[in-house]
KEVOVEX-670415 format. One line per field, with one value per residue (C-alpha): residue number from 1; residue in three letters; x negated, y, z. Coordinates in nm, 4 decimals. Each point is the difference from the previous one (the first is absolute). Last residue first. Layout:
N
num = (NUM / ...)
residuo = (ALA / ...)
u = (X / ...)
v = (Y / ...)
w = (Z / ...)
//
This chain:
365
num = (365 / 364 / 363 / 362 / 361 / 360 / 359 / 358 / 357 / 356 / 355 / 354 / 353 / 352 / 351 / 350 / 349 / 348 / 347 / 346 / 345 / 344 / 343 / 342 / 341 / 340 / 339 / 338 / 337 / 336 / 335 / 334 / 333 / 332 / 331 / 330 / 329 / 328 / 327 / 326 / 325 / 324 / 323 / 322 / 321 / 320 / 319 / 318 / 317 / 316 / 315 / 314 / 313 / 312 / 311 / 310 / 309 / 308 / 307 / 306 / 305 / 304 / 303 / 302 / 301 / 300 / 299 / 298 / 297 / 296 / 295 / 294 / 293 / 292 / 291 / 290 / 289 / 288 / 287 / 286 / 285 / 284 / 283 / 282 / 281 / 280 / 279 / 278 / 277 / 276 / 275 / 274 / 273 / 272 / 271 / 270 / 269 / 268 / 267 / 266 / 265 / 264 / 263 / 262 / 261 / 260 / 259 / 258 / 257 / 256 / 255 / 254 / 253 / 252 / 251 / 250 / 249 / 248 / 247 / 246 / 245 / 244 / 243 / 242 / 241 / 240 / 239 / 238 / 237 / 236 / 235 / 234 / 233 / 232 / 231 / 230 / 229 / 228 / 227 / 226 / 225 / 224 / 223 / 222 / 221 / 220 / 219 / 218 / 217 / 216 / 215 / 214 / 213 / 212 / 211 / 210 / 209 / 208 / 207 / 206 / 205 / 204 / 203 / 202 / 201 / 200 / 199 / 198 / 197 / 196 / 195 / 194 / 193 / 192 / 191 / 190 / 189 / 188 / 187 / 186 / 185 / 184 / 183 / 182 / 181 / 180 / 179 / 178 / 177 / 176 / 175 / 174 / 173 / 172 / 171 / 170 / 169 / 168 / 167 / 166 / 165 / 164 / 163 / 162 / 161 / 160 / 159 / 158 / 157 / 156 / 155 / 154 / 153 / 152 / 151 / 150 / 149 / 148 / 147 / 146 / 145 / 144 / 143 / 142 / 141 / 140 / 139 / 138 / 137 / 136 / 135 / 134 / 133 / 132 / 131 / 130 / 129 / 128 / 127 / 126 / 125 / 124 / 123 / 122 / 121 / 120 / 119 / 118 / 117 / 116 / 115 / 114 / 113 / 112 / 111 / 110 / 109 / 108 / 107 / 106 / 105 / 104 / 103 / 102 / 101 / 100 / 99 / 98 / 97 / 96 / 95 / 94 / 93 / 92 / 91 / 90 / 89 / 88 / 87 / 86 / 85 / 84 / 83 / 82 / 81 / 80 / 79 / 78 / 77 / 76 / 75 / 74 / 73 / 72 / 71 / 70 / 69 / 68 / 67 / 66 / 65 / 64 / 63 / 62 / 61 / 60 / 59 / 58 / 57 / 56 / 55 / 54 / 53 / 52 / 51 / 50 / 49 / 48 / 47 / 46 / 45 / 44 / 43 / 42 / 41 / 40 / 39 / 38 / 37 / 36 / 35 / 34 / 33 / 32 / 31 / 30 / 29 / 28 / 27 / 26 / 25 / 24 / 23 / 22 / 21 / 20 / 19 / 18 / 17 / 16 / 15 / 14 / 13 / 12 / 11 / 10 / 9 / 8 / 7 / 6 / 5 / 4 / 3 / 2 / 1)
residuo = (UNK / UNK / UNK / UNK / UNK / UNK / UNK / UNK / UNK / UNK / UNK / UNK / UNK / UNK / UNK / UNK / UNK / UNK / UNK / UNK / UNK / UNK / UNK / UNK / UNK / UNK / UNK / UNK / UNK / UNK / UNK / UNK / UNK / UNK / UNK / UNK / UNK / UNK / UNK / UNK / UNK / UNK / UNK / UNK / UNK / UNK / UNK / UNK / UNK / UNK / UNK / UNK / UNK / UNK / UNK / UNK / UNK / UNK / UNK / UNK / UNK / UNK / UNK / UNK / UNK / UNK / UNK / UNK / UNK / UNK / UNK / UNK / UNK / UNK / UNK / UNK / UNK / UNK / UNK / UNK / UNK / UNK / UNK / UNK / UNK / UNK / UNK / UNK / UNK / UNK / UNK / UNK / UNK / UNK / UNK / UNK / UNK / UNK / UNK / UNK / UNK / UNK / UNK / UNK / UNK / UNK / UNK / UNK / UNK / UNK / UNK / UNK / UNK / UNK / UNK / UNK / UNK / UNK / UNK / UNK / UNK / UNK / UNK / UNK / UNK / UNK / UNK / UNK / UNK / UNK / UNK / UNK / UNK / UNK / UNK / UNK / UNK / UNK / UNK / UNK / UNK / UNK / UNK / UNK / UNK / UNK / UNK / UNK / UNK / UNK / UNK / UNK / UNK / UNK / UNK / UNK / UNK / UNK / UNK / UNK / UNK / UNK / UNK / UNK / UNK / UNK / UNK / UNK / UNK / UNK / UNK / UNK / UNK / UNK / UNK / UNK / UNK / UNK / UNK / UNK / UNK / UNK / UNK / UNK / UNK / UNK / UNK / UNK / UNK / UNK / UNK / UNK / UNK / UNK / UNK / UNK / UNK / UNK / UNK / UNK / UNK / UNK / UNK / UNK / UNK / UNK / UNK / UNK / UNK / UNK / UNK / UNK / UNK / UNK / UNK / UNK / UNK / UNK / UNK / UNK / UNK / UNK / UNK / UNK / UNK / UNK / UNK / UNK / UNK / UNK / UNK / UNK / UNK / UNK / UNK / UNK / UNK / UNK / UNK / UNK / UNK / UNK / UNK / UNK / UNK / UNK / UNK / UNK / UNK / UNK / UNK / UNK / UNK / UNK / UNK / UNK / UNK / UNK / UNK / UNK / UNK / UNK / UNK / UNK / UNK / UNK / UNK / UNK / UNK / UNK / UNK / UNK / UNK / UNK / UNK / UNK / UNK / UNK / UNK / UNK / UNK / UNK / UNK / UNK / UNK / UNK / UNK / UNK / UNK / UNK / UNK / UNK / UNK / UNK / UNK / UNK / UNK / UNK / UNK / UNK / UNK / UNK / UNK / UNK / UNK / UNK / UNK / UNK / UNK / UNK / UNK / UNK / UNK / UNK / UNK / UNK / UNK / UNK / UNK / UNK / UNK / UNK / UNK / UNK / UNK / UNK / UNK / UNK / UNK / UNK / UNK / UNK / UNK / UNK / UNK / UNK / UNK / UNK / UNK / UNK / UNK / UNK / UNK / UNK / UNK / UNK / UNK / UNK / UNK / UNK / UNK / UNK / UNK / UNK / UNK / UNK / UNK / UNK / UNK / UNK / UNK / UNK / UNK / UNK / UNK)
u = (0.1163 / -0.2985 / -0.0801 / 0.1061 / 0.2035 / 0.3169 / -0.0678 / 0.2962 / -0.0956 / -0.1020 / -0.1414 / -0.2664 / 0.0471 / -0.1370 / 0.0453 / -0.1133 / -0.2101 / 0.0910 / -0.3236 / -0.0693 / 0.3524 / -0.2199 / 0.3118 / -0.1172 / 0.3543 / 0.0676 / 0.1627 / 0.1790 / 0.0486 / 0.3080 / 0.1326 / -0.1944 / 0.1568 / -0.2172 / -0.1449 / -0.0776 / -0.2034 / -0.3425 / -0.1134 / -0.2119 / -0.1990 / -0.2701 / -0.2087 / -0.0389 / -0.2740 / 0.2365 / 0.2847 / 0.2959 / 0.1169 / 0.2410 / -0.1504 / 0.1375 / -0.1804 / -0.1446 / -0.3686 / 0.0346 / -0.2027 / -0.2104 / -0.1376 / -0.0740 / -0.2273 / -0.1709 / -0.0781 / 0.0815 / -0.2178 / 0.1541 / 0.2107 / 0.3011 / 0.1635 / 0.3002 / 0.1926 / 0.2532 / 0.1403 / -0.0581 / 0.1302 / -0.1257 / -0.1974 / -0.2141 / -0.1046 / -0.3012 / 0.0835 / -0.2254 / -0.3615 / -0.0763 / 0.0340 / 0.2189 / 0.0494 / 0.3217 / -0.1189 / 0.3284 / 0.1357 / 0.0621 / -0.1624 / -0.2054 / -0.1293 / -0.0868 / -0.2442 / -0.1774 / -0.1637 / -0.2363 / -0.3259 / -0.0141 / -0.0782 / -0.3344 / 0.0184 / -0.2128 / 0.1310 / 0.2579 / 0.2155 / 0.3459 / 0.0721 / 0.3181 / 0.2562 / 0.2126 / -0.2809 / -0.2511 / -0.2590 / -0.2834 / -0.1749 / -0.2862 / -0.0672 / -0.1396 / 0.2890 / 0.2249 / 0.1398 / 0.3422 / 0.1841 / 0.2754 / 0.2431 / 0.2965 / 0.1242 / 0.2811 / -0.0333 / 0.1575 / -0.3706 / -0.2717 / -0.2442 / -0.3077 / -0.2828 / -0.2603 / -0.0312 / -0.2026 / -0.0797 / -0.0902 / -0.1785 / 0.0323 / -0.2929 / -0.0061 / 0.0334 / 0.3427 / 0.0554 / 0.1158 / 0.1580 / 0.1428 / 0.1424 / 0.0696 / 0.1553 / -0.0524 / 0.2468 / 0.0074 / -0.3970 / 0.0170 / 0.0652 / 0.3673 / 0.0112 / -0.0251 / -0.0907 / -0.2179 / -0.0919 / -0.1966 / -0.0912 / 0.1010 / 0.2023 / 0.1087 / 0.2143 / -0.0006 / 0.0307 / 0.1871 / 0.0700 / 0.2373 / 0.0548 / -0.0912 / -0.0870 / -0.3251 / 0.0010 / 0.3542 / 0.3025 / -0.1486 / 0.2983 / 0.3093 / -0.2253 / 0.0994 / -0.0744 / -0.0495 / -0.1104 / -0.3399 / -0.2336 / -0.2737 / -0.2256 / -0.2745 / 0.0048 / -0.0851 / 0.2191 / 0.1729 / 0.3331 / 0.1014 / 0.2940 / 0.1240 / 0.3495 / 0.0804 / 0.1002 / 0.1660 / -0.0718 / 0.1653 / -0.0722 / -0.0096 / -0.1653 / 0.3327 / 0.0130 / 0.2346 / 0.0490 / 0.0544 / 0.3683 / -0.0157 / 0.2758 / 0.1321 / 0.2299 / 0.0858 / 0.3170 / 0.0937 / 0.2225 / 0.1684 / 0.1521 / 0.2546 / 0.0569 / 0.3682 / 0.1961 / 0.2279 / 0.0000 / 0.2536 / 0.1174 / -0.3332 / -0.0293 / 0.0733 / -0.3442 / -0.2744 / -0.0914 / -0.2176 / 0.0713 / 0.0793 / -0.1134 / 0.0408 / -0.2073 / 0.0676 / -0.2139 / 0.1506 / -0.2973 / -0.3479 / -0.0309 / -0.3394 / 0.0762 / -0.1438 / 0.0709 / 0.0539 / 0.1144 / 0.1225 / 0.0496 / -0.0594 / 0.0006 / 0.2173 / -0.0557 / 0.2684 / -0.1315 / 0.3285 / 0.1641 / -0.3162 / 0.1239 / -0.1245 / 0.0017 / 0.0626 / -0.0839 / 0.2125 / -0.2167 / -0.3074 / 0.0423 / -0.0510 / 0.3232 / 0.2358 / 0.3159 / -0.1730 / 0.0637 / -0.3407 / -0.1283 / 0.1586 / -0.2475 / -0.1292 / 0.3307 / 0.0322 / -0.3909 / -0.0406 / 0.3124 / -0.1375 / -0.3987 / 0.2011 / 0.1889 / -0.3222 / -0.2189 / 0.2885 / 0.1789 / -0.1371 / -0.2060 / 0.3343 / 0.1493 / -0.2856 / 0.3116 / 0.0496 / 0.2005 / 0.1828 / 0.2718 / -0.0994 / -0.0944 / 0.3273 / 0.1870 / 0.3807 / -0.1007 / -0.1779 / -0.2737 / 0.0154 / -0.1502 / -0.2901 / -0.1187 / -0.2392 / -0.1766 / -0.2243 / 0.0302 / -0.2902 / 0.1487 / -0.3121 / 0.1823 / -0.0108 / 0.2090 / 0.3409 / 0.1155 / 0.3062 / -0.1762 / 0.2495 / 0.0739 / 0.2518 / 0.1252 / 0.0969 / 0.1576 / 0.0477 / 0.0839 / 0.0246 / -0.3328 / 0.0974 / -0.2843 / 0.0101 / -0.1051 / -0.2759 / -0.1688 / -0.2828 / -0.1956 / -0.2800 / -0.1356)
v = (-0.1479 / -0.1860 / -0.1950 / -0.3524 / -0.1797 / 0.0299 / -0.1971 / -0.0301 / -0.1971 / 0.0524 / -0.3436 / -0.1285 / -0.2644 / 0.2365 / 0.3648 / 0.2194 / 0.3106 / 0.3451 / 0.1956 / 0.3040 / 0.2020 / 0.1394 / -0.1992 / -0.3031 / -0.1657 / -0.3955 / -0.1759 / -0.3099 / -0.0995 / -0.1058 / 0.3431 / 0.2050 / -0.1100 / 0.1618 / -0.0803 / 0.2264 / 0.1306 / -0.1379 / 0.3606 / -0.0654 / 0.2695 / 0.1078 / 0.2598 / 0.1939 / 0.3051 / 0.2523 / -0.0824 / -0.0567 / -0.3038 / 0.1344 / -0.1789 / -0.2052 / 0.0208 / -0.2097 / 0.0217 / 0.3695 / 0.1890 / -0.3415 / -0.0054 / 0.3339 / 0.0354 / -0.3390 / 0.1971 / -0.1379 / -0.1101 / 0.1192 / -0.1321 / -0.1352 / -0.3198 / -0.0206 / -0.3531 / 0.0978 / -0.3213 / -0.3642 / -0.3142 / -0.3343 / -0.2679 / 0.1145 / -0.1968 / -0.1394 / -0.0638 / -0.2741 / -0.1088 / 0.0309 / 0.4178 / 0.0909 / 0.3523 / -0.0310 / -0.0285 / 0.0598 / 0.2359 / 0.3081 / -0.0187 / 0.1254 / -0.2101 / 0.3156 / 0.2001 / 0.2867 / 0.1622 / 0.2691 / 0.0849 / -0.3637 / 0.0187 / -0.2271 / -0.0895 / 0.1316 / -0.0230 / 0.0903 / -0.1721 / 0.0302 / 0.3688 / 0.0960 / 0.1053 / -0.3548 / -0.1424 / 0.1463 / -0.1179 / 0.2223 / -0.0631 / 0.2449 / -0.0155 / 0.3352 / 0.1094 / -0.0886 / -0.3361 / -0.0206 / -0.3044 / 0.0651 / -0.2897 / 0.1035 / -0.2855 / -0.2000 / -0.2678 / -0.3472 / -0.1973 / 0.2755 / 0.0871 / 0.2161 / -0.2934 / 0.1138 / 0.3046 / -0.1200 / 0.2654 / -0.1921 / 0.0897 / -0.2599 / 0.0973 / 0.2351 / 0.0332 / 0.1626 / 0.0846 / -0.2559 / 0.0577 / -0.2005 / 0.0603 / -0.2592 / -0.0356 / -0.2631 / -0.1926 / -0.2909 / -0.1078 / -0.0506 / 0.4222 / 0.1922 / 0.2149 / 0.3335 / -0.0325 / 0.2566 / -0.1248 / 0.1259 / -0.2236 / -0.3905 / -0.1689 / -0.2360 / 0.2297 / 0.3627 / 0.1226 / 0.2343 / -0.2189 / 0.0417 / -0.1941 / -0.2694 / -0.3838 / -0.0456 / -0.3634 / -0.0935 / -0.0791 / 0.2484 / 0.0668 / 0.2838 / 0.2813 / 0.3353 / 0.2270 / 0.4135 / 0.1126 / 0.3114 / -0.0215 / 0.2642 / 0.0964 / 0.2349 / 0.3592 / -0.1310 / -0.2555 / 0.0094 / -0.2269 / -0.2056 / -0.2833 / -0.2896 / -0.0125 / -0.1844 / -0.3773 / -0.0213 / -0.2907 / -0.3348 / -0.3591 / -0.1450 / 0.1986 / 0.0851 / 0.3937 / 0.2204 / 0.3668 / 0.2492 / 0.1774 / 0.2272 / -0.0150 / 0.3669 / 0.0017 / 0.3085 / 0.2316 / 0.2877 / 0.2920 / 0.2728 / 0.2827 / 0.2815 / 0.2619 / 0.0851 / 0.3084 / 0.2184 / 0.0105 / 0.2177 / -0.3291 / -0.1237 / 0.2488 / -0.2120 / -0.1879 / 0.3036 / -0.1223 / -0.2619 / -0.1263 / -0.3640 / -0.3383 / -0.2911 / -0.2836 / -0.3551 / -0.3502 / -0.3025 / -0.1733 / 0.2558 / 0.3186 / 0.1956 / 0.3260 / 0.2721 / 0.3826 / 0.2795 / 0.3446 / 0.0327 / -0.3614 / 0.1000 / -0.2988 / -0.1431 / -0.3664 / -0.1535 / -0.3345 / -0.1282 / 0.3078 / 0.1414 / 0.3081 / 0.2331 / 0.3596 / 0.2493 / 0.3507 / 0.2684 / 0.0402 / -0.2691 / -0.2321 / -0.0514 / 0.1238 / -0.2279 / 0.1193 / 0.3530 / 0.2227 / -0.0514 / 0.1733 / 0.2877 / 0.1483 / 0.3191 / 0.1260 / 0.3585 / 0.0109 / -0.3400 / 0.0536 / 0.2831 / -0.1275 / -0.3038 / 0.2734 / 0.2291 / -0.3451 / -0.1155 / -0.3305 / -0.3011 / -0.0385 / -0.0420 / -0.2652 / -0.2473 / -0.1363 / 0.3450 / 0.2654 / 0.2615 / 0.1355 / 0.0835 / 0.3738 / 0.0540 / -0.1160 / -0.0447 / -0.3178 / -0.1013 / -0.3062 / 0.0281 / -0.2795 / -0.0001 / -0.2588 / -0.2577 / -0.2821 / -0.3174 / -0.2990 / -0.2677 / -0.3788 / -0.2728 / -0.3351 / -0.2698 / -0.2988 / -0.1071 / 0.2683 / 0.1893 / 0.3232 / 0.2564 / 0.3332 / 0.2030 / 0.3692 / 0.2546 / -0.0182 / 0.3858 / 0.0459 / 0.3442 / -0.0188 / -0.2658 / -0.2760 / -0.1308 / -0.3607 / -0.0479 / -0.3788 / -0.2286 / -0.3844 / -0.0635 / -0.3616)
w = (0.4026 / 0.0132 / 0.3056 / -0.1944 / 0.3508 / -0.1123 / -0.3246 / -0.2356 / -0.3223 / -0.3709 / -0.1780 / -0.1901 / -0.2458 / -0.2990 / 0.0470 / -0.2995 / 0.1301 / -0.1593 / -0.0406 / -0.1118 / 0.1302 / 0.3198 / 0.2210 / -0.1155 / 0.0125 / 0.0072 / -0.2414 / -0.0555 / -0.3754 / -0.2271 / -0.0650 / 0.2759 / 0.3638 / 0.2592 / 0.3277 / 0.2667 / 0.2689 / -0.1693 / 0.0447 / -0.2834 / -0.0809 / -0.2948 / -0.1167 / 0.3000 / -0.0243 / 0.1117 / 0.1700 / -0.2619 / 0.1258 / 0.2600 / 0.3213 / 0.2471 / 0.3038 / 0.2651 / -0.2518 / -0.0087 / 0.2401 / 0.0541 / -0.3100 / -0.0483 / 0.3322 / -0.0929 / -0.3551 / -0.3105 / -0.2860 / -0.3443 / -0.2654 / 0.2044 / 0.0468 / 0.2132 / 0.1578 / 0.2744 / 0.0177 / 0.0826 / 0.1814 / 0.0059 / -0.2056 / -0.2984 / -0.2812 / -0.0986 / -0.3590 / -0.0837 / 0.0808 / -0.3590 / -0.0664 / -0.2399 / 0.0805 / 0.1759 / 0.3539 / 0.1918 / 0.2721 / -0.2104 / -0.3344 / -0.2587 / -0.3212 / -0.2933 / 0.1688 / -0.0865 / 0.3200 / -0.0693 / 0.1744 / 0.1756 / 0.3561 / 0.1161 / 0.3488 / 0.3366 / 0.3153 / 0.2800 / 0.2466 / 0.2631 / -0.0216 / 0.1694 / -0.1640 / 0.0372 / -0.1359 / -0.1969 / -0.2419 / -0.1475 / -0.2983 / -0.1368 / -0.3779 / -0.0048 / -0.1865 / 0.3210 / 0.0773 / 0.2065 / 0.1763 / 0.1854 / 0.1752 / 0.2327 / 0.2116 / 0.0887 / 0.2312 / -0.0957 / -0.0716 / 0.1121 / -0.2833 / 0.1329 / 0.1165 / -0.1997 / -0.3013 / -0.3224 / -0.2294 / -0.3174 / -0.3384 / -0.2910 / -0.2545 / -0.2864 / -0.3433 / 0.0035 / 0.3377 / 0.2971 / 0.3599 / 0.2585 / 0.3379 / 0.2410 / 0.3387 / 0.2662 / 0.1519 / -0.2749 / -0.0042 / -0.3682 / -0.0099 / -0.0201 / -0.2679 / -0.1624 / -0.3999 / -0.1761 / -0.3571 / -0.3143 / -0.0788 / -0.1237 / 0.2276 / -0.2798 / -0.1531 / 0.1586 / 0.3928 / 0.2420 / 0.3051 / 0.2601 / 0.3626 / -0.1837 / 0.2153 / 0.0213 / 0.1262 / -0.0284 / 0.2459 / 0.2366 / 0.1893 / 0.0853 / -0.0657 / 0.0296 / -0.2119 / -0.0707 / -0.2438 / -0.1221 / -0.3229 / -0.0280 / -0.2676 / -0.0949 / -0.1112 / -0.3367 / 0.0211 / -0.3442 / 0.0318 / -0.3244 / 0.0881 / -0.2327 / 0.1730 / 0.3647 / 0.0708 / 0.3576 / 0.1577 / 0.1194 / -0.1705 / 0.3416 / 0.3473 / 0.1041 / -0.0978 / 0.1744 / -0.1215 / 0.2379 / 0.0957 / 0.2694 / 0.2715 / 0.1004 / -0.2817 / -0.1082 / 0.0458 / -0.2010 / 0.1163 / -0.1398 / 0.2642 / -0.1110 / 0.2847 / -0.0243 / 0.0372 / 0.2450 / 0.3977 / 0.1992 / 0.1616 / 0.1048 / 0.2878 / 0.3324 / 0.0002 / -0.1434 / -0.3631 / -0.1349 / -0.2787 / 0.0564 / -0.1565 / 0.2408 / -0.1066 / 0.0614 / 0.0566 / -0.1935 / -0.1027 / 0.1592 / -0.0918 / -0.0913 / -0.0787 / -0.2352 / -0.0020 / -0.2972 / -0.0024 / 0.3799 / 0.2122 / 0.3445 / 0.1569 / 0.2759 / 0.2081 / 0.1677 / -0.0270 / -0.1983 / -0.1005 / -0.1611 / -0.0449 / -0.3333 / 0.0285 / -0.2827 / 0.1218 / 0.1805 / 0.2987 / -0.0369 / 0.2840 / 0.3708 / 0.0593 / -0.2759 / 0.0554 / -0.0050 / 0.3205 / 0.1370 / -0.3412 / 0.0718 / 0.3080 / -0.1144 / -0.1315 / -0.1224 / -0.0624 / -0.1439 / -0.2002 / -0.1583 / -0.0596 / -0.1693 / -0.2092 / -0.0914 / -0.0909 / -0.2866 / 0.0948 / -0.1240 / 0.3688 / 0.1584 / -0.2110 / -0.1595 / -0.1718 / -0.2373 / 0.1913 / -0.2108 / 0.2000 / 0.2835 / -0.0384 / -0.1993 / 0.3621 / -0.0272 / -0.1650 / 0.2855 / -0.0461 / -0.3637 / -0.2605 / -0.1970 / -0.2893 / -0.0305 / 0.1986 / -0.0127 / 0.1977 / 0.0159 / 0.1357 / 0.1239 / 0.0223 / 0.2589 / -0.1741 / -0.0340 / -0.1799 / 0.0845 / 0.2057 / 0.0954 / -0.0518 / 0.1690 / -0.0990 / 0.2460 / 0.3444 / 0.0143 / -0.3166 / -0.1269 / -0.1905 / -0.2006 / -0.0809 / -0.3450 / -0.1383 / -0.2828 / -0.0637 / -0.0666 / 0.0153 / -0.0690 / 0.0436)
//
């Protein structure tokens, strides 16, 4: 949920402009400002203060009224705050921030701001101008996408990713049961499982995690990692393979196993999907049960240090070397379809059964 607006703080109001929270949840409000207004009108030296107040004005005048008044600040309505800036009140806890070109807020349903420009207390009457403030406000509960373990998945496009730097495929889950023996997290794969095929799953013995990997021609590979699924906890799951065919598995950042598995040069694969088997194999779909987001693929193997500088962050999709994310944030309506974004523009997933929720508890903001 976004939601926005514009109001306008006077400069020669001394009780200023108040803001307050309607929603009925915790949200996380970002005000921007613009304009100048005049803290003496008699005064040319004051009159063209942006929101940041004092430190707007040109070096020679603050070095002026630091010399003719060391001590003005304590004079301010607001003392321990920026002299002639915007300030926002929190007139619940008390709390002031300097708000200047651009601040963010968390406020809880029904908690107010006070919005005054900061001038000295008795002197608001020889004021002129407004400071104009937008604001957004965002959500501060994530939305993931639910899967219950029947008929759910997202089905992605026919995908072709070169991996001559390697490969690496990054989500996080959380698993509400084992309702299948290798249940999908993802799997990139063709008809009939034929290669090549990467596919990230849990193993037969339910906790323990499972990567797969087959070329043209070759044999299944496996990097089998023990005991790393927890039912209800989320987690971050990486698994890379360099050129040299090198698997590593990490959880959370932290490295959980390494071996030897066989990485295709080129991936071309037509039967791709998020929390499913799709590619005809006999033993069914083996879908996925619980939550999910944050799903990236990307054409080379990652460092540990890379991985964990970004993997409690959003990212852009245009990193280098990412050829596909899912946020899984949101769910859109596309004529008679539900989609979900890949935020690289390759590849749109197509949302079958599965569901967007609220999830406090996802880490990722």
């Amino acid at each position: 949920m976004t939601l926005t607006g514009q109001f306008e703080v006077p400069g020669n109001s001394d009780t200023g402009v108040e803001f307050t929270n309607p929603q009925t949840a915790e949200l996380a409000y970002t005000f921007s400002t613009s304009g100048t207004w005049a803290s003496d009108v008699s005064n040319p030296s004051l009159q063209a203060c942006t929101a940041e107040g004092f430190s707007s004005l040109h070096p020679q005048i603050q070095e002026g009224i630091k010399a003719g008044w060391p001590d003005f600040g304590k004079y301010m309505k607001y003392t321990s705050s920026n002299p002639y800036g915007l300030v926002a009140e929190n007139l619940k806890t008390g709390a002031v921030i300097n708000v200047g070109k651009k601040a963010t807020v968390v406020l809880k349903p029904g908690e107010t701001l006070r919005f005054v420009l900061n001038d000295y207390s008795w002197d608001y009457g020889n004021n002129s101008g407004s400071i104009s403030v937008n604001w957004s406000a965002s959500n501060l509960v994530t939305k993931v996408i639910s899967f219950d373990g029947s008929r759910d998945y997202i089905t992605l496009p026919e995908m072709e990713i070169v991996c001559g730097e390697g490969f690496t495929v990054e989500v996080w889950v959380c698993f509400a049961s084992f309702t299948k023996e290798f249940s999908r997290i993802i799997e990139l794969d063709n008809f009939k499982n034929k290669p090549p095929y990467i596919v990230l799953t849990a193993s037969q013995t339910k906790n323990d995690l499972y990567l797969g990997l087959q070329c043209v021609g070759g044999a299944h590979t496996r990097l089998i990692a023990p005991s790393v699924i927890e039912i209800g906890q989320w987690a971050q799951l990486a698994a890379t393979v360099d050129t040299s065919g090198n698997a590593i598995i990490y959880k959370n950042g932290e490295f959980i196993a390494s071996g030897p598995v066989e990485l295709p040069s080129q991936l071309n694969c037509q039967k791709n999907a998020i929390g499913a088997d799709l590619g005809g194999c006999s033993y069914g779909l083996r879908e996925f049960h619980g939550k999910m987001a944050e799903v990236r693929i990307w054409n080379k193997a990652r460092t540990q240090a890379e991985i964990q500088a970004d993997m409690s962050n959003r990212l852009t999709g245009k990193e280098p070397n990412l050829v596909a994310y899912w946020p899984l944030d949101d769910v859109r309506v596309e004529g008679s379809a539900l989609k979900v974004a890949d935020l690289t523009g390759n590849y749109p997933g197509t949302v079958t059964g599965a569901t967007s929720v609220e999830d406090s508890t996802f880490p990722v903001r």
